[in-house]
N, C-alpha and C positions, 0 to 999 in steps of 0.2 A: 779743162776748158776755162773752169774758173780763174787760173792765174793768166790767160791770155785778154782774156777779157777786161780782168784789172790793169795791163800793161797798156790796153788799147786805151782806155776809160784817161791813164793820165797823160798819154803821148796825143790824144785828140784834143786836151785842152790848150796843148801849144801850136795849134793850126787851127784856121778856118777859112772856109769854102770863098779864094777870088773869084770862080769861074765855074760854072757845072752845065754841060748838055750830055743827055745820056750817051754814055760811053767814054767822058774824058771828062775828068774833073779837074781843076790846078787848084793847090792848097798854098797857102801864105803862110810860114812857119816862121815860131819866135826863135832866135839862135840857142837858148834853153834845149831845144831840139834835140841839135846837133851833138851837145857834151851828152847827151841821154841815150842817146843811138849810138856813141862809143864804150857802151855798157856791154854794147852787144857784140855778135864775133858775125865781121860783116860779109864770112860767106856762109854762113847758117842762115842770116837773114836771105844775103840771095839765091841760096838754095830752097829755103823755104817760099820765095816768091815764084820761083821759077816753077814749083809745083804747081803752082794753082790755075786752073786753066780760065779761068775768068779775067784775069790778068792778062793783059797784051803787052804793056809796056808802061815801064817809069822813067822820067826822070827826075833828078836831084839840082837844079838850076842855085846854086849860093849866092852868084853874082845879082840874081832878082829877090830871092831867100822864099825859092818856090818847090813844090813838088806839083807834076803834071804825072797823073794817071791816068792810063787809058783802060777800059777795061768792058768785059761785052756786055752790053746792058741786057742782053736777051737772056742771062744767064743771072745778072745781078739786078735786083728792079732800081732804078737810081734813086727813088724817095727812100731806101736802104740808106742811100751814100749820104741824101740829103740828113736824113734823121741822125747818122753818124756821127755829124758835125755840128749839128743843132744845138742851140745854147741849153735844151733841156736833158738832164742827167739820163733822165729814165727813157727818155726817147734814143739817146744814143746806149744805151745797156742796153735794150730790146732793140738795138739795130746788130748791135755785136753778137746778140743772141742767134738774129735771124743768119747773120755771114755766117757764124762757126757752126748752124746745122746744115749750110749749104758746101761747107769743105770740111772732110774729113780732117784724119792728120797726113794723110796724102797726098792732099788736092783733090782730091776727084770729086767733084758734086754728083 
């Protein structure tokens, strides 16, 4: 969990929160992003989204340089998503804390 944590920790610092009402957030990402998330193998990631049932749906907007999450707030409390994105370290550590005791390596909360 510790290496998911540190991966969340540096990819949150290249986003922050345009828009947030519980259940749909849209993030503003720097294109730093982008080269970073081609690290990764992009259908492990969306196989791994697809697990999680708190999630309803993403998308990846380039042409705004957005991401729009939707996801159920009755399952995720949204001051989670706020403190996630929040300029302070240890508020978003203990936000990442709280997600990764709420999804196994499953998905299943």
């Amino acid at each position: 969990m510790k290496k998911h944590i540190d991966t969340a920790m540096k990819l949150r610092r290249m986003v922050g929160i345009a828009h947030h009402i519980p259940g749909r957030v849209r993030l503003k990402y720097k294109l730093g992003i982008i080269a970073h998330l081609a690290s990764f193998n992009k259908q492990d990631i969306e196989q791994y989204l697809a697990d999680i049932p708190a999630l309803k749906n993403y998308k990846l907007n380039s042409a705004t340089g957005s991401i729009v999450i939707e996801y159920d707030a009755a399952m995720i409390n949204p001051a989670v998503i706020e403190a996630l994105f929040s300029d302070s370290d240890s508020d978003a550590e203990q936000a990442c804390m709280v997600l990764g005791r709420c999804i196994d390596v499953n998905g299943v909360l």
